[in-house]
C-alpha positions as CSV (number, residue, x, y, z in Angstrom):
1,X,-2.5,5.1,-17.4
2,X,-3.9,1.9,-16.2
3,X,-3.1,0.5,-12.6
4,X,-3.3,-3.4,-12.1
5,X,-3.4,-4.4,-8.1
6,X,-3.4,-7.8,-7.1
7,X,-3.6,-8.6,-3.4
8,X,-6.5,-9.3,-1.0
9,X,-10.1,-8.5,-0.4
10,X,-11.3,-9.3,3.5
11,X,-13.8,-8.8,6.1
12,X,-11.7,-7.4,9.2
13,X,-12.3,-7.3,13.4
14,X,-10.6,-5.0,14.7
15,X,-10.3,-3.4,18.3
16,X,-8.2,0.1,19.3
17,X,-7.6,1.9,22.8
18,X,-10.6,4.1,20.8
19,X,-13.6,1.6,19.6
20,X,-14.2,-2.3,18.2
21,X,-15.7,-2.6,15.3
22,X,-16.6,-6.8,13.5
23,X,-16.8,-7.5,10.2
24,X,-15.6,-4.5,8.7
25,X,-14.5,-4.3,4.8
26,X,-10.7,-4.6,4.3
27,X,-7.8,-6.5,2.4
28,X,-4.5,-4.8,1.0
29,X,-6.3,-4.5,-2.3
30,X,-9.7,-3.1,-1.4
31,X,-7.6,-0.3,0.9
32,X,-5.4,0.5,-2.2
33,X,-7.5,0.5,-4.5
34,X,-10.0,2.9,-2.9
35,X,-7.2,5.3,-2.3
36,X,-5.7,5.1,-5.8
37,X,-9.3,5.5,-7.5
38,X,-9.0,9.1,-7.1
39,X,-6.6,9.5,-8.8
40,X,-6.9,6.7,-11.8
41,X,-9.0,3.9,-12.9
42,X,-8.0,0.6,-11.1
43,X,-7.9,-3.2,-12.5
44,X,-8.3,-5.1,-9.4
45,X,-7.5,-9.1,-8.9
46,X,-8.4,-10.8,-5.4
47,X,-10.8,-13.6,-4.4
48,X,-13.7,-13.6,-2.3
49,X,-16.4,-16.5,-0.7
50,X,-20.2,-17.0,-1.4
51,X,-20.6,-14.8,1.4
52,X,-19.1,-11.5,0.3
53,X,-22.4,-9.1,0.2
54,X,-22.6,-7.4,-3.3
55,X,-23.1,-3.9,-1.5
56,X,-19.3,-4.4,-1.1
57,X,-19.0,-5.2,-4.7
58,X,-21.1,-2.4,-5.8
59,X,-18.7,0.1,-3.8
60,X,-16.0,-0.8,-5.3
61,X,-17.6,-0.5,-8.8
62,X,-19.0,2.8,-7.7
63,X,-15.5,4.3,-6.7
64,X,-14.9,3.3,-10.6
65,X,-12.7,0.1,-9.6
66,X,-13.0,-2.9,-12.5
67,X,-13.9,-6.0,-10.5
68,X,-13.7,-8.2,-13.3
69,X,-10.8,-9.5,-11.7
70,X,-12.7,-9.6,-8.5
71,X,-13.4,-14.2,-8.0
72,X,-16.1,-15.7,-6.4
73,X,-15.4,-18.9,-4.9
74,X,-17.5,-21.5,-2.9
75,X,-16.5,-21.3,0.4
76,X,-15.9,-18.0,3.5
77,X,-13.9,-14.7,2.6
78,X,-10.6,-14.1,4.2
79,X,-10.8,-12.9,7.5
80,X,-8.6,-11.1,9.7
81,X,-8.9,-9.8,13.7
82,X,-6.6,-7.6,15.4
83,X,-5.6,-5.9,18.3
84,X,-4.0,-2.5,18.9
85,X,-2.8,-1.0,22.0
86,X,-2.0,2.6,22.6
87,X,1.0,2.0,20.5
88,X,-0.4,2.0,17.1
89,X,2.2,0.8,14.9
90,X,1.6,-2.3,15.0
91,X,-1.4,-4.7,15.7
92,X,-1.6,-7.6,17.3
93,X,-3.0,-10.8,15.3
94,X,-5.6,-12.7,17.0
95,X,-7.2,-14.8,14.6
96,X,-5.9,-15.1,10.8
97,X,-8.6,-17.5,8.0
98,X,-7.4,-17.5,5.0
99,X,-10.9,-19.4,3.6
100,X,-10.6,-19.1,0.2
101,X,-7.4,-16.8,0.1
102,X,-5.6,-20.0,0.9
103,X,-5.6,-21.3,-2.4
104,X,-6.1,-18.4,-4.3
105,X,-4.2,-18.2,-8.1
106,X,-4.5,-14.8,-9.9
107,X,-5.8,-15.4,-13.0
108,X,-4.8,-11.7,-14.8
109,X,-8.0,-10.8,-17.1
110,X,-6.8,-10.1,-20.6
111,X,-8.3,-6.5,-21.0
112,X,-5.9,-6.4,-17.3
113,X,-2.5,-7.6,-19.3
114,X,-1.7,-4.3,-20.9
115,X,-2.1,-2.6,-17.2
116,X,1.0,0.2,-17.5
117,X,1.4,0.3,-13.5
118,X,1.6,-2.8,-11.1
119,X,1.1,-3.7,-7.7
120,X,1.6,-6.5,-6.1
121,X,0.3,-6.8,-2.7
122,X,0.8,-8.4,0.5
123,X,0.8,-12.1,-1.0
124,X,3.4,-15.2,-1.6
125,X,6.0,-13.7,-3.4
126,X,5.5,-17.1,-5.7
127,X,2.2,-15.8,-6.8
128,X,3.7,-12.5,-7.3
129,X,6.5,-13.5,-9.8
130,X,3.1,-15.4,-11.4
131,X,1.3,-12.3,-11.8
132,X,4.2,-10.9,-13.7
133,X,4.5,-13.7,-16.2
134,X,0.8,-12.4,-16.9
135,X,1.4,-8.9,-18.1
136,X,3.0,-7.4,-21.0
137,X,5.7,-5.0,-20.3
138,X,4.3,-2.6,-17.3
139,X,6.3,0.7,-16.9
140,X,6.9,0.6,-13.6
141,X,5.8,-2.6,-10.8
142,X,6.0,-2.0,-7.3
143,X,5.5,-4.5,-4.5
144,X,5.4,-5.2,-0.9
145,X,5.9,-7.6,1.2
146,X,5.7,-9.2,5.4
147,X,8.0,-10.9,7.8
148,X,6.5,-14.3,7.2
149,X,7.4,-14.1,3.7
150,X,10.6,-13.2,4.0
151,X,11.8,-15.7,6.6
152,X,9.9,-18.4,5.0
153,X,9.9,-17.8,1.5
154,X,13.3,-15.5,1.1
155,X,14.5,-17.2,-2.3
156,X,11.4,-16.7,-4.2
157,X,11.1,-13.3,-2.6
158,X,14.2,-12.4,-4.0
159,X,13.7,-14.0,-7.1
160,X,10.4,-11.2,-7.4
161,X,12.8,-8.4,-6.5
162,X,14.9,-8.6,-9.5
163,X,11.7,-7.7,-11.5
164,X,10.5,-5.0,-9.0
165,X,11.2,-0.7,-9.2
166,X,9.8,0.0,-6.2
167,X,9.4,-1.9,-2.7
168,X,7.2,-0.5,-0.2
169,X,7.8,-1.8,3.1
170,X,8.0,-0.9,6.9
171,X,10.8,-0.4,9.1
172,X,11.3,-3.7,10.8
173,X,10.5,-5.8,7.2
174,X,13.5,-3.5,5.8
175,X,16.0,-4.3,8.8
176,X,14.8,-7.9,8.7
177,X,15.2,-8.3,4.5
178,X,18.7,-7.0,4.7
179,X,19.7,-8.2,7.7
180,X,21.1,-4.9,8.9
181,X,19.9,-3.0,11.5
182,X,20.3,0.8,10.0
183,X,17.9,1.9,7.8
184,X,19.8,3.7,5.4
185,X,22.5,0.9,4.9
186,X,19.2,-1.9,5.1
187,X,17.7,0.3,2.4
188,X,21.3,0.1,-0.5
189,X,21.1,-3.6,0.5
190,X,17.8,-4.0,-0.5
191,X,18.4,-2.0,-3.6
192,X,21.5,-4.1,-4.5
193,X,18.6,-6.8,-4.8
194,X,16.7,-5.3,-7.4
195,X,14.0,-2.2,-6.7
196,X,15.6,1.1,-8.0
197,X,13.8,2.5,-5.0
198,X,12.7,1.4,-1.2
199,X,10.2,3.2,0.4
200,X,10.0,2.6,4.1
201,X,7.0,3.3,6.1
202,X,7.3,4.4,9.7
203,X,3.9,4.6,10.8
204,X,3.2,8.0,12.9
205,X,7.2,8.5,12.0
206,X,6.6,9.1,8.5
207,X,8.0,7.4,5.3
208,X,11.3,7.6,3.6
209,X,12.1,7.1,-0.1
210,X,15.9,6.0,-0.9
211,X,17.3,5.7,-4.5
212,X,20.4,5.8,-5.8
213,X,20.7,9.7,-5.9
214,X,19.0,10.9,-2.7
215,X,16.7,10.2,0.2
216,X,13.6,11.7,0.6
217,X,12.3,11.9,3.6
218,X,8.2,12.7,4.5
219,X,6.6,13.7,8.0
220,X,3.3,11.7,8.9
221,X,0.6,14.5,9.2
222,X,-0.1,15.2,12.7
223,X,-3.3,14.7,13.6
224,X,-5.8,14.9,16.8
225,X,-8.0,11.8,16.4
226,X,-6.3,8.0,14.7
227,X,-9.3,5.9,15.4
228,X,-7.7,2.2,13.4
229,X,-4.3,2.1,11.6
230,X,-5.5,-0.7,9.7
231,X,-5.0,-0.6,5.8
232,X,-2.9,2.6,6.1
233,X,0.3,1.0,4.5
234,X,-2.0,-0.4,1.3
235,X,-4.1,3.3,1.4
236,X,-0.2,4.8,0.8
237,X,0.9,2.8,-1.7
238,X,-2.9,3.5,-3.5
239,X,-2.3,7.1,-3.4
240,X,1.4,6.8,-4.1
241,X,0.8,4.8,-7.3
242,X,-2.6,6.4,-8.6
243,X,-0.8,9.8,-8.6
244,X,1.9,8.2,-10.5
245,X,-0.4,6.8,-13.0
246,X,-2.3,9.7,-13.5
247,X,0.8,12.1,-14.3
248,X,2.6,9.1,-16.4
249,X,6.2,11.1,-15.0
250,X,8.6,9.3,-12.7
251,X,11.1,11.4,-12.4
252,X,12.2,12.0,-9.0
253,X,10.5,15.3,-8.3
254,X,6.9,13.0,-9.5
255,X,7.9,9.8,-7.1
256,X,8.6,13.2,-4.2
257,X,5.4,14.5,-5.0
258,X,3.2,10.7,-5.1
259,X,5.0,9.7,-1.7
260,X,3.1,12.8,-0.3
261,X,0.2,11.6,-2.1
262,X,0.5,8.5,-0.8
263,X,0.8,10.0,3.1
264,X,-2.1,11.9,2.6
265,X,-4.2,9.0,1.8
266,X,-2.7,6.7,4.5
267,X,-3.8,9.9,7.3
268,X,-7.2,9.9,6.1
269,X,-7.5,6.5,6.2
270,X,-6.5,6.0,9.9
271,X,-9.6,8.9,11.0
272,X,-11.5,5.9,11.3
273,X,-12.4,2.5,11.1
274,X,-12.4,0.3,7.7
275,X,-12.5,2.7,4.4
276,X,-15.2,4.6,6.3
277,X,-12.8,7.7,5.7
278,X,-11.8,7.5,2.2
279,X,-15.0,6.0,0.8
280,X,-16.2,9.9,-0.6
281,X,-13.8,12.2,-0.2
282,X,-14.0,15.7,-1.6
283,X,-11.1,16.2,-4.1
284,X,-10.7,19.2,-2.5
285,X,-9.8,17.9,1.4
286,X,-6.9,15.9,-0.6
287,X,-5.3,18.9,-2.0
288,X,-5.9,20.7,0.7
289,X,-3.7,18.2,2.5
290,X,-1.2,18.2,0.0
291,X,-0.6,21.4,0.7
292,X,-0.2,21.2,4.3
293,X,2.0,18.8,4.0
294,X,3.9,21.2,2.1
295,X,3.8,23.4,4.9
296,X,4.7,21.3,7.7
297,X,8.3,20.5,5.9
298,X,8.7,24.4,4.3
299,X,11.9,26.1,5.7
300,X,13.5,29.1,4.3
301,X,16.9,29.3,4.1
302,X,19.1,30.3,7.2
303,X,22.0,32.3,5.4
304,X,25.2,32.8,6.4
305,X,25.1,32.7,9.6
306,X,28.7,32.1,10.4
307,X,30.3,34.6,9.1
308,X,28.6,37.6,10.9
């Protein structure tokens, strides 16, 4: 099944408590797609400058990612540079250049149209609802989303709910969409606006998947060395959507199953700096994952207890 992402491709600076790295490869797309090309083939839309090396392009294509969405533009790539304490969850932006992401309009190829599976990354939810308009009849579009977007652009971020089955955010975005401060109340609002399901991501807390039947919730895997957080969000959503587009089933024991896809991706990702992790893993390490995710949230039951 095919899987269309539209979003951004970047050069990152980043710095952590654990190294500092300039220049790195990153944007929402480039992380999701890499993590979703093991499990399907990805259309990829995003915009990059004269100055993008084709080593980067060549990755991509080598990961089996179609670029011909991919722009080249006169002018500098999108950069980013952040900052991240010993607290992870969140970096700290130092410097933002949008270069030629500033006045970037996806232009959906038409061998892209038919794409059964859409994401629409972190961009204006304007240019979201445009992507949309582009394709013919997807099976299931999934989005997310930032603060700045919805306290500055709320109305046309709503207007691209109504269109949306999933909505992968974090914690804060969710409490700040619905303007309520529990997550499990913040989560039916959001639903009331148009996703059948909200998937929150809690960074080393986990994720949590809310519908209308049930809540789902998934550990983060627990590991000794988290080198840059960066891209982990986008690396989930790429792992949570391949595996749905590889099964084509999304009933609720498949979305289950890709949300633990999804965090497997997002704890290699973190291991180290830029897609260094996730740019040849063995099919293998992911399953073996899998499974201990499976492990880490097996219990057996207790009984009856209370009448002994």
């Amino acid at each position: 099944m095919s899987l269309l992402v539209v979003g951004s491709v970047a050069f990152d600076s980043v710095k952590t408590p654990f190294g500092e790295r300039e220049e790195i490869l990153g944007g929402s797309a480039t992380y999701f797609s890499t993590a979703a090309s093991y499990f399907t083939d990805v259309n990829l839309v995003a915009v990059v400058g004269e100055d993008f090396p084709e080593q980067h392009i060549n990755f991509l294509k080598s990961r089996g990612i179609n670029v011909e969405g991919l722009e080249r533009q006169s002018g500098k790539t999108f950069r980013w540079k952040g900052e991240y304490g010993f607290q992870l969850n969140e970096a700290n932006t130092l410097e933002t250049h949008l270069n030629v992401f500033e006045t970037f309009r996806p232009t959906i190829p038409q061998s892209y149209s038919d794409s059964e599976v859409v994401f629409l990354a972190n961009i204006d939810p304007e240019l979201q609802s445009e992507v949309l308009r582009q394709v013919n009849s997807p099976k299931i579009i999934a989005c997310d989303t930032m603060n700045f977007w919805i306290s500055g652009k709320r109305e046309s971020l709503l207007n691209t709910l109504k269109s949306v089955d999933v909505l992968i955010i974090n914690d804060g975005e969710a409490r700040q969409l619905a303007m309520e401060a529990n997550l499990v109340k913040a989560a039916g609002v959001i639903r009331s606006y148009g996703p059948k399901h909200v998937i929150v991501k809690r960074g080393e807390y986990g994720a949590l998947m809310f519908n209308s039947k049930s809540v789902f919730a998934a550990p983060a895997y627990p590991l000794e060395s988290v080198f840059d957080p960066t891209g982990a969000g986008d690396s989930f959503a790429g792992g949570f959507l391949g595996y749905l587009a590889s099964t084509r089933n999304f009933t609720e024991a498949s979305m289950r199953q890709a949300v633990i896809f999804g965090s497997v991706m997002a704890s290699f990702v973190v291991e180290d700096f830029s897609l260094n992790r996730i740019r040849a893993l063995d099919y293998e390490e992911i399953l073996n994952r899998y499974r201990e995710f499976k492990r880490l949230t097996h219990f057996e039951d207790a009984g009856d207890i209370f009448n002994r």
